[in-house]
N, C-alpha and C positions, 0 to 999 in steps of 0.2 A: 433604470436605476440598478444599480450593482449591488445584490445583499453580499453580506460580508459572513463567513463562516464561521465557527467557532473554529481553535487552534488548541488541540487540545493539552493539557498536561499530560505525564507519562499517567500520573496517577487517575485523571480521568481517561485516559486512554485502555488501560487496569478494567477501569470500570465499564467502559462500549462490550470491551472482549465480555468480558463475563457476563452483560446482560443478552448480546446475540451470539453468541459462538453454538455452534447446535451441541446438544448434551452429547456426552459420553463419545463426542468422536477429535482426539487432540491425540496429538505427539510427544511423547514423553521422554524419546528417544534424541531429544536437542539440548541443548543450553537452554534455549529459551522453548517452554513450550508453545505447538503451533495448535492456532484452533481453528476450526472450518468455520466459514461463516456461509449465511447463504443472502445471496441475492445482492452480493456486492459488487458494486462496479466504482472505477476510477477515472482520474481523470489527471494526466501527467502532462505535468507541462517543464519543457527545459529549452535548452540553448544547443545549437547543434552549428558549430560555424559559430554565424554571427546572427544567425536567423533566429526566432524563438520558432516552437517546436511545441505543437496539442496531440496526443495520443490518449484517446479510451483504451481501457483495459477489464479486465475482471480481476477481482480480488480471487485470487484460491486461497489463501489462507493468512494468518497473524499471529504475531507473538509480541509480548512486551516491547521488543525494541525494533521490529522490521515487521514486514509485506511479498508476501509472494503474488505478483499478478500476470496473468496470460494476456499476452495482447498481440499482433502480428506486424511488426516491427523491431529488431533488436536495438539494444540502446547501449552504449559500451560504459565499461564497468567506471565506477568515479563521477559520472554523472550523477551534477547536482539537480533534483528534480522539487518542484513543488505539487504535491497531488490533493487533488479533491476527491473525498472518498463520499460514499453514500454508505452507511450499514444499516439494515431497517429502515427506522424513518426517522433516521438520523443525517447530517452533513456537515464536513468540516474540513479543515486541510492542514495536512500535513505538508513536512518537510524531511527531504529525505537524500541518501545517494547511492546509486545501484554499487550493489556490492556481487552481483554474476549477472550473466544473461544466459541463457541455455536455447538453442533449438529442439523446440518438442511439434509434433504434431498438431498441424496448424496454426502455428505461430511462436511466439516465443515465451519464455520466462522469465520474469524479471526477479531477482532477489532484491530489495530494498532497505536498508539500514536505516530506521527512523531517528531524529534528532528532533526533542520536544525542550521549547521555552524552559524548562524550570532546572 
């Protein structure tokens, strides 16, 4: 049986960040501010071809409207992605479209622009 995730609103999205983002360590220096979170991981799913297409990641970081995750595959930019996120003990999924990919040290970076229901 398939459980079905919450999807969140931006404004509870608002709300995950600010109850796990770890204190006093976030980016001030963005548009949007980014917060660390810890102990997050993903789960990306898209279309590549005509194949659908499962990649785990880790979250490095968030902000109101996107996602930064490390994972070792690149994914090209405009990619529409569906992710399941874990933060705490929390789960739910988003929607989103890689907006960079960067080669770094042992695998890649995804930038992700989030797009929420409301």
């Amino acid at each position: 049986m398939e459980t079905r995730l919450e999807t969140p609103t931006r404004q509870r999205w608002r709300e995950i960040l600010d109850q796990y983002a770890e204190s006093g360590r976030s980016d001030h220096r963005r548009t949007n501010e980014r917060h660390y979170l810890e102990l997050g991981s993903v789960k990306l799913t898209y279309e590549e071809g005509d194949a659908p297409v499962v990649r785990a990641g880790r979250l490095l970081n968030a902000s109101d409207s996107g996602l930064m995750v490390k994972q070792y595959q690149d994914i090209l930019p405009k990619t529409e992605l569906q992710i399941e996120a874990a933060i705490g003990d929390e789960a739910f999924t988003l929607t989103g479209h890689v907006v960079h990919c960067t080669q770094t040290l042992g695998g890649f970076k995804i930038g992700i622009e989030l797009q929420f229901p409301d």
